[in-house]
C-alpha positions, 0 to 999 in steps of 0.5 A: 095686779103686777104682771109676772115680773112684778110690774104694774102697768100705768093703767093698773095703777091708776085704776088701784090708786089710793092716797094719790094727791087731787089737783086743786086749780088756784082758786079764788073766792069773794065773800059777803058784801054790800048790794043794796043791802048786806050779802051773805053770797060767797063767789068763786072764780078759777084765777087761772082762767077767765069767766064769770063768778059763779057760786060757792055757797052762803056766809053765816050770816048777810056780812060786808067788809070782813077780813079775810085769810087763807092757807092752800086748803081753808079760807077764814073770814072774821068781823065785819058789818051783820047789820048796819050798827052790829061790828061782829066779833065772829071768825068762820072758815070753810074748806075751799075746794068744796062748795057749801057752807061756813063753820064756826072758827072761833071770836076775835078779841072785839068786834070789828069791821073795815079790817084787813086779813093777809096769812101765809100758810100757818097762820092769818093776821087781821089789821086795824079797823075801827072797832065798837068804839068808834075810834080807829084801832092800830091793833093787829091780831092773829090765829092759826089756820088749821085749828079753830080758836079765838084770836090773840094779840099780834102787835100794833100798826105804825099808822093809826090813820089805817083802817080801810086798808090793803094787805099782802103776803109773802111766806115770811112777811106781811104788807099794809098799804094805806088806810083812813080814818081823820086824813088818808094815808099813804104809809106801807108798812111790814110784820113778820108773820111767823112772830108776833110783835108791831110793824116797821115803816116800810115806805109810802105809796105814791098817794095818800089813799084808802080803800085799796086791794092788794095782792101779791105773789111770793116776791113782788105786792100790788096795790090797786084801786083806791078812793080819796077826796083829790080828784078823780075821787076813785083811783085806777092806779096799780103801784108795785113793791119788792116784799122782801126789800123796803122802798116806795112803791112804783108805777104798775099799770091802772085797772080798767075802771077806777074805783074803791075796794077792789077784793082781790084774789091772787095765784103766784101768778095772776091778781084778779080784782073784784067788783068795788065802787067808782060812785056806784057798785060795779061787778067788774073783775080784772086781772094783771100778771104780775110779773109783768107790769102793764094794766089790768084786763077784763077778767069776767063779771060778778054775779051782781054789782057789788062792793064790801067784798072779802077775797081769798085764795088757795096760791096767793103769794104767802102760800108758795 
């Protein structure tokens, strides 16, 4: 109750607090993937922190290589491998503050798998991937996070040599790095998020390279990790942009094991990257800060070695 003056004290008001917002810490979550069989466990780690993965619950199904998208509160995961010939077309989200399980979103307009998610706060696009059909795809398509619904068309990529790609975000835009298909590529290039329409080349990396992870915060993307047939086959190199200029990338700093598919999960400060390949499956995590180019240091361990991993977060840089 106020006092006679009207006043609340500080304790009275916390203990008649209704409506007063929750902290929720920059969470990160690394979904599906490959050990030696398909997973459907979802990990989490707290970016802000260090530590191991712990867990978050279970995917619908055992999925590898998703695309994931998220906004400050749900994290959406859509395609990928349910079993080694079957490219799924389904879209599942679940709420990131709260452990369990995932609910039905909608499908995407094919099967896919080998696609690329990056969002900002309203809306997630997945890129190319090589669909049902075999052959690589430069489509992009699109859905609105906060609803559920099947997917729409975006537009198409500049680079058809690109699935197995990376993806980062700002608020307003939206970077591809790289891809494979016939040959590597090493062509970055740019979409408006909030329109829908094909993306512009934006420069090139300093390699042709595929299965990257990038991450960003709201002004500067990384791009890490990576494999080609040029020796050595799996790649530590950390390469930087401006997101909102256009150019090469630059030197960053490496990871502290080279390898491929790195699933990352960023806050507006620190990109964490996730397990991977370097010949076989590893369950190293590493981070950079990255406003402040220098390599990668050891974050904590995956619960299980693991590659074909799916990574989100609640801050990333299309969120700030």
């Amino acid at each position: 109750m106020p006092n006679y003056q009207g006043v609340w004290s500080l304790s009275t008001q916390y203990q008649n607090r209704t409506g007063w917002p929750t902290y929720v810490p920059p969470i990160g979550l690394f979904a599906g993937g490959y050990t030696t069989a398909r997973t459907d466990t979802v990990q989490q780690i707290f970016i802000s922190t260090t530590g191991n993965a712990t867990d978050f619950g279970d995917y619908s199904v055992p999925t590898r290589n998703m695309a994931g998208m998220s906004s400050s509160t749900r994290a959406v995961f859509a395609g990928g491998f349910s079993n080694d010939f079957i490219y799924s077309n389904v879209i599942s989200y679940t709420t990131i503050a709260e452990t369990g399980s995932f609910t039905d979103f909608g499908d995407l307009l094919v099967g896919t798998a080998n696609a690329t998610g990056l969002s900002n706060s309203e809306r997630g696009v997945l890129s190319a991937s090589n669909p049902s059909s075999g052959s690589p795809s430069t489509a992009m398509e699109y859905i609105t996070i906060a609803t559920t619904g099947n997917s729409a068309d975006f537009g198409d990529l500049v680079d058809t040599t690109a699935y197995y790609n990376g993806a980062c975000a700002s608020p307003t835009r939206g970077l591809f790095f790289g891809g494979q298909y016939t040959s590597y590529s090493n062509v970055i290039q740019y979409i408006t998020i909030d329109t829908t329409g094909n993306a512009t080349d934006f420069g090139d990396m300093s390699q042709s390279i595929s299965s990257v992870g990038a991450g960003s915060s709201s002004t500067i993307g990384l791009v890490a990790g990576g494999y080609n047939l040029n020796s050595p086959n799996y790649k530590n190199n950390i390469e930087k942009v401006t997101i909102a200029s256009t150019g090469n990338s630059v030197d960053f700093g490496d990871l502290t094991q080279g390898r491929s598919s790195p699933a990352p999960a960023s806050s507006s400060l620190r990109l964490v990257f996730g397990g991977g390949s370097a010949g076989s499956r590893v369950n190293t995590m590493d981070y950079v800060t990255i406003a402040t180019s220098g390599n990668a240091t050891d974050f904590g361990d995956l619960l299980a070695a693991m590659d074909s991993m799916s990574g989100v977060s609640n801050a990333h840089g299309g969120l700030s």
